[in-house]
C-alpha positions in Angstrom: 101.0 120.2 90.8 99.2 117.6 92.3 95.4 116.3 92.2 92.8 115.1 95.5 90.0 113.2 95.3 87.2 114.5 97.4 83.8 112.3 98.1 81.3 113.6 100.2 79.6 110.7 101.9 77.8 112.2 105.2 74.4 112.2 103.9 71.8 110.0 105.6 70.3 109.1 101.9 66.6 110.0 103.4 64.9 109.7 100.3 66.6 106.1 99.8 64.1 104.6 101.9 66.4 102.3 103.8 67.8 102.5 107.9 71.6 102.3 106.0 72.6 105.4 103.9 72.6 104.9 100.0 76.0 104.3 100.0 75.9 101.4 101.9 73.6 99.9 100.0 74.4 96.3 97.8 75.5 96.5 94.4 77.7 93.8 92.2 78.8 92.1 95.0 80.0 94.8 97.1 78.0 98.0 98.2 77.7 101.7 96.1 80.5 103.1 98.0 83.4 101.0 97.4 82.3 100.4 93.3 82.7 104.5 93.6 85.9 104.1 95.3 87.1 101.7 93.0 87.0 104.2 90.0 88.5 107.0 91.7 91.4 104.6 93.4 92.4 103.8 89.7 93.7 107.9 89.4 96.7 109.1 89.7 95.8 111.4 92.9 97.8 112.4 96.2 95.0 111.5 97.8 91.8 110.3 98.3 89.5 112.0 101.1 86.2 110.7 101.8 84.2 113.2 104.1 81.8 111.0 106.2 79.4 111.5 109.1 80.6 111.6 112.5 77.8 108.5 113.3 78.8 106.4 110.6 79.1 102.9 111.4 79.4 101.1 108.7 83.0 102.5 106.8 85.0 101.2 109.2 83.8 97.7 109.0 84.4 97.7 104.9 88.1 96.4 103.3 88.5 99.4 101.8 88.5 101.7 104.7 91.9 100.2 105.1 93.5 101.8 101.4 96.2 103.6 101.9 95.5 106.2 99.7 92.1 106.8 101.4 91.7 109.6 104.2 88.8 110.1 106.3 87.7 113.3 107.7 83.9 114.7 109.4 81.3 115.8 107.3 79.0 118.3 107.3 75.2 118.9 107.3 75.2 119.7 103.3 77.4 118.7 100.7 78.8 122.0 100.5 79.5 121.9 104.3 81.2 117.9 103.4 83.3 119.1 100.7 84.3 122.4 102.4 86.3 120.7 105.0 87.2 117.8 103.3 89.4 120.5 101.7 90.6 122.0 105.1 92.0 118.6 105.8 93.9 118.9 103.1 95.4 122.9 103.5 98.6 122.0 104.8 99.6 119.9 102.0 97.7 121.2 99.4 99.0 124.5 96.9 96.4 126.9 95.4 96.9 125.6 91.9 96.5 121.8 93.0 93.5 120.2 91.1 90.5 119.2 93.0 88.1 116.6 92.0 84.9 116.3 93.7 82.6 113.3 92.6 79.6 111.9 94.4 79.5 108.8 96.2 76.2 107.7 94.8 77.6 108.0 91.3 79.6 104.2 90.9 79.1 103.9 87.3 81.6 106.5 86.1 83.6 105.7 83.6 87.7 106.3 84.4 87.9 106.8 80.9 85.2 109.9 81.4 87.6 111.1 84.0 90.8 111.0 82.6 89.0 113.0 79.7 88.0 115.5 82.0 92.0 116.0 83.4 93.2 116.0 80.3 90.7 118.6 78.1 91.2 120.6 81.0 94.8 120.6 82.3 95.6 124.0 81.5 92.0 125.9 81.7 91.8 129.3 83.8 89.1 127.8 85.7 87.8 124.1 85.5 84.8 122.1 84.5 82.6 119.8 85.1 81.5 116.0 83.0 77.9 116.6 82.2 75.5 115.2 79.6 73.4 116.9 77.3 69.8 116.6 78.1 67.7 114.4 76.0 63.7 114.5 77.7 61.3 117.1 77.1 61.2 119.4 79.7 57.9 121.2 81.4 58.0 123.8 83.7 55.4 123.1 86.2 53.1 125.7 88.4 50.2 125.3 91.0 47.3 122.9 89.7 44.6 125.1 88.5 42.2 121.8 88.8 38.7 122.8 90.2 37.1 119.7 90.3 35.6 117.8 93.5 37.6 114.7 92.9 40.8 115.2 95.0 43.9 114.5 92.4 47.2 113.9 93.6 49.8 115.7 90.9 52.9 117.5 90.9 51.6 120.3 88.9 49.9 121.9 85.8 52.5 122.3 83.1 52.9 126.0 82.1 55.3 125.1 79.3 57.3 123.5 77.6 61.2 124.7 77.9 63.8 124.1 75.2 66.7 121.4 75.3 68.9 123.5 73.6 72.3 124.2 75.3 70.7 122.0 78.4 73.1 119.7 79.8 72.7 117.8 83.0 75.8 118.2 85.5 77.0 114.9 87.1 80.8 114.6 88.6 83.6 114.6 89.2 83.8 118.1 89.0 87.5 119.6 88.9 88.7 123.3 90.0 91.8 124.1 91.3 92.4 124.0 95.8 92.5 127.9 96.4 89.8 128.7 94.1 87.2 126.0 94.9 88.0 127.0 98.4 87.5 130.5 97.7 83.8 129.9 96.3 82.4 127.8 98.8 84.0 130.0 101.3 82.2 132.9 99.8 79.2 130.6 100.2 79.0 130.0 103.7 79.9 133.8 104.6 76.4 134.8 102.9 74.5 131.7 104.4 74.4 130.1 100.9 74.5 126.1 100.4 75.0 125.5 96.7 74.0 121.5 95.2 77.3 121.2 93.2 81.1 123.3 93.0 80.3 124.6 89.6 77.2 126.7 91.3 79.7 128.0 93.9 82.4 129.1 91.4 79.3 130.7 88.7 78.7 132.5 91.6 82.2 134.1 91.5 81.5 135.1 87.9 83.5 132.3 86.6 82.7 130.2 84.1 83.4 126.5 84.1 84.0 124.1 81.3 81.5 121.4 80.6 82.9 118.2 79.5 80.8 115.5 77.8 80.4 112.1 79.5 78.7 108.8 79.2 74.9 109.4 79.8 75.3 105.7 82.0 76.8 108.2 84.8 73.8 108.1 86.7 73.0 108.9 90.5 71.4 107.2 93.1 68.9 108.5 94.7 66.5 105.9 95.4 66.2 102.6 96.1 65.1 101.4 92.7 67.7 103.2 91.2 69.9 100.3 92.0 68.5 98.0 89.8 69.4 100.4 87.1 73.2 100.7 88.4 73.7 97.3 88.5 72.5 96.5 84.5 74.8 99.3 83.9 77.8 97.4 85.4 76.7 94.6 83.9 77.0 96.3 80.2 80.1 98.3 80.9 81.5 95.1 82.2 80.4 93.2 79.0 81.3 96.4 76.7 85.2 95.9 78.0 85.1 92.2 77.4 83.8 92.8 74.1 86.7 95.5 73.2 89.7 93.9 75.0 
């Protein structure tokens, strides 16, 4: 049995504000992308395939693009479609029960200690997981303003409610099913038109249930440009947190 590392990296990052994808972007001295990388490379994985888009200009030019352990294939539109034939690249080498691990490129503060948790708890479970947090905010469910005043206000909603924490956790990655199964869900997927945001929506949709597994809350994504700020203190601590334990 064997396990891949899949990264989907075609996205253009639109909601990053910047003319370079998110990935691309600075961070501790080298850019979100490779501090991803550098996680993942430090697995004990077949393979590493990074699905990127077909205009990218920018991999080629970083030190990293020359790993050996690091394979390249064409993303899609959506992640789905990115991860989806990331894993047909892979279908001549990979068997059904292989393990898959699919984390986002715009997540580089993972902990490896996170992940080799994640392998570990679930090595032998029927189905496969995910890290994920449990929430901690209080949520509102949010509806069309009701607001009838003549003062125009700019909101993102009335609140109809406030929903329970309880049993809330918030998915992050990696998230690990095995080859013929994950390929099975998404597949499923496209045949009805569907795009789902993450693998554990594709394989719910079989019926299937997968495990959660808890991670740091530090985990965090990217998703716009002041977002980086907050990566790079969280380096900083982990990186001071390690010195401090060693």
């Amino acid at each position: 049995m064997k396990y891949w590392l899949i990264v989907p990296a075609a996205g253009s990052g639109s909601r990053f504000g910047s003319e370079k994808p998110k990935q691309y972007a600075p961070l501790a001295s080298s850019t979100v992308i490779e501090q991803a990388l550098e996680r993942l490379l430090k697995l004990e994985a077949q393979a590493l395939v990074l699905a990127i888009s077909p205009d990218d200009r920018y991999w080629s030019s970083l030190e990293m693009s020359k790993h050996q352990k690091i394979r390249t294939c064409a993303g899609g539109a959506e992640r789905a479609d990115s991860v989806y034939l990331a894993l047909q690249s892979i279908a001549s080498e990979a068997d059904e029960s292989d393990w898959v691990l699919v984390h986002d490129v715009a997540r580089p503060c993972v902990r490896v200690a996170d992940i080799r948790l994640l392998m570990s708890t679930l090595a032998a479970h029927p189905v496969g997981g995910l890290l994920a947090s449990p929430v901690s905010a209080t949520l509102k469910r949010v509806g069309n303003s009701q607001h009838t005043g003549t003062t125009t206000i700019k909101t993102a909603g009335a609140v109809l409610e406030t929903v329970s924490r309880e049993n809330l956790w918030a998915a992050a990655t990696p998230q690990m099913f095995r080859y013929g199964l994950l390929m099975k869900a998404l597949q499923q997927c496209r045949d009805v038109g569907e795009s789902p945001t993450d693998e554990a929506g594709a394989i719910e949709r079989l019926g299937l249930q997968p495990e959660i597994v808890e991670g740091h809350s530090d985990n965090l994504k990217i998703t716009h440009g002041a977002d980086l700020a907050l990566a790079e203190a969280v380096l900083t601590y982990q990186q001071l947190q390690k010195r401090t334990e060693g």
